[in-house]
N, C-alpha and C positions, 0 to 999 in steps of 0.2 A: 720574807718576800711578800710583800703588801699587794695585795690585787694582779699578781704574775700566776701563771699555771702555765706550766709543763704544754709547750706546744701552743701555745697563742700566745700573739704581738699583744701586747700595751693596745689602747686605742689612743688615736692621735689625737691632740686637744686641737680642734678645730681655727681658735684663736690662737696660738702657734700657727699655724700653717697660714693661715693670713697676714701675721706681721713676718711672717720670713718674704710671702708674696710682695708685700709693700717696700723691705727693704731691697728688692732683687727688682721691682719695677725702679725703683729711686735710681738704685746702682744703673741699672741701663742705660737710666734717659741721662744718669753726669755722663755714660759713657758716650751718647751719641751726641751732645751737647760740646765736648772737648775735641771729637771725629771730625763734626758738622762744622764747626770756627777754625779750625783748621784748616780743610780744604777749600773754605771757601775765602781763606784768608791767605794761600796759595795761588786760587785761581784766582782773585783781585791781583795778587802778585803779580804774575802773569800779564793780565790785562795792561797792570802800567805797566810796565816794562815793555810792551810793544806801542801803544800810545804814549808813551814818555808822562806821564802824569804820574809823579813819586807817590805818596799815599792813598789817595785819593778812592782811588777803585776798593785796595785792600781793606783799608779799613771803614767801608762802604758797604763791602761784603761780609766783613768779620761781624760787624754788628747786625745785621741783615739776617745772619746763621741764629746769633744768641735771640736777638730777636725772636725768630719763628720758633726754636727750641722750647722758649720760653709759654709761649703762645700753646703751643704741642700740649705742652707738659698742663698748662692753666685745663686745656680745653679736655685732657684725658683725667684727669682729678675731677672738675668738672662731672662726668658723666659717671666716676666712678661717687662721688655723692651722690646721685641720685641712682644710683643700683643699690645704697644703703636704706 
């Protein structure tokens, strides 16, 4: 048992714990990326369906969602470069 003692933790490799962060920030933003074109391809739904305009609005907002998500995701990578 290589660098273990009786009563103390391992030390955590630092670089571990930063790519588990990077894969759990990645996982988030598909989560809120998949949430965001959803709902807002929902309420374009919506929209035509009370204006009578078949696509229009939906897919108007659908792209509008991936759009800014995308932007999100640019502009928080972005700043997480330069905290490197």
């Amino acid at each position: 048992m290589k660098g273990y003692q009786i009563g103390r933790k391992p030390k955590e490799d630092p670089h571990q714990v930063r790519k588990i962060s990077e894969i759990l920030m990645l996982s988030a933003w598909g989560f809120a990326m998949v949430l965001s074109s959803f709902l807002f391809l929902y309420f374009g739904y919506l929209i035509d369906e009370i204006l009578g305009t078949t696509p229009n609005f939906m897919l108007c907002s659908f792209f509008l969602a991936i759009g800014l998500c995308i932007w999100k995701l640019y502009y928080e990578a972005k700043e997480r470069g330069k905290k490197i």
